[in-house]
N, C-alpha and C positions, 0 to 999 in steps of 0.2 A: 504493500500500500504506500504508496506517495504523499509526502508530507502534503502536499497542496489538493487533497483532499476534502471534497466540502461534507460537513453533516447537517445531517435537519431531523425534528422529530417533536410529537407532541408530547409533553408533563401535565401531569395531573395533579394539584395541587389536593388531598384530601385531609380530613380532621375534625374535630367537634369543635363550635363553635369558639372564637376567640383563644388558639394556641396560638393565634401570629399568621395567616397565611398571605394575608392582605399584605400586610409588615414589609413580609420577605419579598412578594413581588413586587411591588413599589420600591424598597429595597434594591432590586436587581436591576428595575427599569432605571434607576436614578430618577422617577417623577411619579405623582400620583395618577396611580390607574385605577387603582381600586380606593374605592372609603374605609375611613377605618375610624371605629369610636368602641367605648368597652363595653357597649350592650352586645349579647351576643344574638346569631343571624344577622347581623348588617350585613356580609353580604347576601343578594338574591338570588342573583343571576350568575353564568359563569363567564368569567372576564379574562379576554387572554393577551394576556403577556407577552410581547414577540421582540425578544432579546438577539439580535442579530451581530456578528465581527465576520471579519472577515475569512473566519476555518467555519463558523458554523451558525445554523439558524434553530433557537428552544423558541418553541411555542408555551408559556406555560399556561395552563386553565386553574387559573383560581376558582373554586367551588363551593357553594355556600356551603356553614358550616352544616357538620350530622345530626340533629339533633330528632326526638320524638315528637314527629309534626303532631298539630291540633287544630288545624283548617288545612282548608284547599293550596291557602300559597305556603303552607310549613311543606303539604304532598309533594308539589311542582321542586321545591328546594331540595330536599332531599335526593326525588328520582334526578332530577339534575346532576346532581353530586353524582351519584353514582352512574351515570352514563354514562359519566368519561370514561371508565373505565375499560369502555365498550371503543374507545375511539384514540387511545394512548400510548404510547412506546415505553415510557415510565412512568412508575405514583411512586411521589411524594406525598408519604404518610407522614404527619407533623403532628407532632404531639406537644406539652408542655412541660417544661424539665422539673420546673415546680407544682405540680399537680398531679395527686395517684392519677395510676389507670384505674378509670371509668369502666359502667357499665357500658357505656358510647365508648369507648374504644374498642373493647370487646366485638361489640356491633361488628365494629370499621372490620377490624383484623379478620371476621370468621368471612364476610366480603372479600378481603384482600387476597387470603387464602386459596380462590377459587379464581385469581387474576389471573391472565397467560403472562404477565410480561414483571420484568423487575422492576420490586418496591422496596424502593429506600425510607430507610427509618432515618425521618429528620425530626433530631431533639430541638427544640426551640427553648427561647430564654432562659439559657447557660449563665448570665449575667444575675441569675436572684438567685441559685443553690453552691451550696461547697463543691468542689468536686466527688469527692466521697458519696453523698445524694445523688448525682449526676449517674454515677458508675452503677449504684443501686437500679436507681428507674431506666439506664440502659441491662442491664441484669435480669429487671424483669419481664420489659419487652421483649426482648431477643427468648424468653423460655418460651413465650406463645408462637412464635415463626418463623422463620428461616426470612430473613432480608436479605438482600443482594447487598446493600451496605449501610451502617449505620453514622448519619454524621451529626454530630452535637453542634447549632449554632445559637449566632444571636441574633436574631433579623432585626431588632432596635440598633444594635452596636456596630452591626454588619461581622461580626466577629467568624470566621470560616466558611463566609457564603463563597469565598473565590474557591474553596476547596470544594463544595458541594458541585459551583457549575465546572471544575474542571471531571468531575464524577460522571455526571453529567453528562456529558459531550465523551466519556470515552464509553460510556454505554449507547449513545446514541449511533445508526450505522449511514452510510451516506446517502445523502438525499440531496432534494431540488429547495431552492429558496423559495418558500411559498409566498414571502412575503415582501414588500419592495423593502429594501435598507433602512430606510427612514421612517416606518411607521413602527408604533408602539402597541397599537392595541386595533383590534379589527370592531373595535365597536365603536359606531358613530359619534361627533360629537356630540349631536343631540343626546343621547342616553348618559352621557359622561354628566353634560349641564346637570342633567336630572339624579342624578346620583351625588353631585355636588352639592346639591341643595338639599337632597334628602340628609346628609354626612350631617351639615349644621343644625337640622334638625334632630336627629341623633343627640349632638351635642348637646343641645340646649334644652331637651323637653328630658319628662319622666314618666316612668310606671308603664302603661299601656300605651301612654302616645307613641313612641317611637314606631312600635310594632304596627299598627294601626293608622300611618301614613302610604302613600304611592305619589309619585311624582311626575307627571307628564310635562316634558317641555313641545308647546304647542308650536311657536313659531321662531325664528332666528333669521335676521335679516341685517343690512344694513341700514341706516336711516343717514340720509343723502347728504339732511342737513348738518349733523350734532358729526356723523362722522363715525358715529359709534355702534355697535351691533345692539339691535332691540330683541331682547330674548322675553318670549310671554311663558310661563310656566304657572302649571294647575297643581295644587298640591290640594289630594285628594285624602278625607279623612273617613272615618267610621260613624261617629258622632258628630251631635251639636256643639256636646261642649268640648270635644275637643277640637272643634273647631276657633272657639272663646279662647282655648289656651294658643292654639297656634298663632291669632291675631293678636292676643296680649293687652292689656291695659292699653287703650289708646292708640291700638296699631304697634305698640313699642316692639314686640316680641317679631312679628314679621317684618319688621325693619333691621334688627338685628338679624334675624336667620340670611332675609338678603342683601344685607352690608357682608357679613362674613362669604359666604356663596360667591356675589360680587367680583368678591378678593381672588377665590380661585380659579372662579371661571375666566377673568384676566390674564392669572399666568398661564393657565392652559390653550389659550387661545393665541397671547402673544396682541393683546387687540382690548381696547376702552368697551365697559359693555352696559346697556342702559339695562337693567333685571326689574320687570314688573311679573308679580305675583297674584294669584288666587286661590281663596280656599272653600274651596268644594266639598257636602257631604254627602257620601254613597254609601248609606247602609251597608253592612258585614262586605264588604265589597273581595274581603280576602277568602269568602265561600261562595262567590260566585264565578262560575268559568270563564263569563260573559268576562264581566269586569276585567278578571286577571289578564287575558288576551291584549282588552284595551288597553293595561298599563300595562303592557311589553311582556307580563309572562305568561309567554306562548307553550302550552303542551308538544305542540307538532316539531319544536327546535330541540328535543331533546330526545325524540324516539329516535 
């Protein structure tokens, strides 16, 4: 084989909610692709990652966390998650180095078990346990299955993530660049906005609000005069009053979610951006099929 060898292949990024997965791809891109806040399910959908140099091209699929869904869109997050598996060259199974293993790990690994392809044990935030702990909860994963390889990082720190993609890239075999050089992620601007804005809300609300939003960004355009891109975006709730909490005393609350949003969706775009907001109520909207389709999560993108 010839050093000037190209590789390509798809990763599967799998785990129970909030070990870090988001972290680490965002992490590897050097820029935000994925949202990340400490509730866990932020994410929904599966968002990929497309880490390109010039020996080789990693797709990764960040995949919402595992968890024991309780409506329609916990269903669609899950089967999600695990379809990748149906469509992967490696999983990346990521766990928390400070956290037993879970009944939801369990889960994951008797899943994993019945994979064709190698799955690397990635320990994640190495930076909160002794090493002694570390050596433990790699001890005890490794007695449940045979990994191809196990490597301890810290996706906050970036502490051994160059060792993970050079892992990586020599399990992967060669292939076509599927994706032009320059692009990072194969999902539209549009859904980024809407996931930017969903992030601040995360941020800023509590209890059941978070779970119980969906974000539609309607339109994105220039405007001729200002020079600036005019993004409309629909921020759809469950209730009334959590409608009351998203607008906040006086509108304050939904000025705040898009002053913060604003900010991101600026560097992302590289471009001034004018953010007008709405908030919308649609009944149980995360147990209807209807609905979940119209705010992007599609059943048919996963079979």
């Amino acid at each position: 084989m010839t050093n000037n060898t190209f590789k390509s292949g798809f990763v599967a990024i799998l785990g129970r909610p909030n070990v870090g997965k988001s972290t680490f791809l965002n992490h590897v891109m050097g820029q935000k692709i994925a949202i990340m806040s400490d509730k866990p399910q932020t994410t929904r959908n599966k968002i990929q990652g497309i880490y390109t140099t010039n020996k080789e091209q990693i797709v990764f699929i960040d995949t919402p966390g595992i968890h024991k869904p309780h409506n329609a869109l916990g269903d669609f997050m899950v089967q999600s998650a695990y379809s990748t598996l149906r469509e992967c060259d490696v999983v990346l199974f990521m766990v928390a180095a400070d956290e037993p293993r879970s009944t939801g790990e369990n889960m994951i690994i008797e899943r994993l078990k019945k994979a064709e392809v190698p799955v690397i044990l990635v320990v994640n935030k190495i930076d909160k346990v002794h090493p002694d702990a570390l050596f433990e909860t790699v001890a005890d994963y490794t007695s449940q299955m045979d990994f191809a390889e196990v490597i301890p990082i810290s996706a906050l720190q970036g502490n051994n993530t160059e060792r993970l993609l050079e892992v990586l890239s020599a399990k992967l075999e060669e292939g076509p660049q599927y994706f032009p050089e320059d692009m990072v992620t194969d999902h539209p601007e549009r859904f980024l906005v809407s996931e930017m804005i969903r992030e601040k809300i995360l941020l800023l609300t509590r209890e059941e609000v978070p779970h119980s939003i969906a974000v539609t960004t309607d339109s994105m355009k220039r405007d001729e005069e200002t020079g600036k891109i005019h993004i409309m975006a629909t921020i759809i709730v469950e209730r009334k009053s959590q409608k009351g909490i998203i607008l906040g005393k006086g509108g304050d609350m939904i000025r705040k979610i898009g002053k913060l949003a604003r900010r991101d969706i600026e560097l992302m775009l590289g471009d001034k951006v004018y953010l007008e907001t709405w908030v919308k109520v649609k009944n149980d909207w995360r147990d209807r099929k209807m609905d979940l389709s119209d705010f992007g999560y599609k059943k048919e993108d996963y079979m």
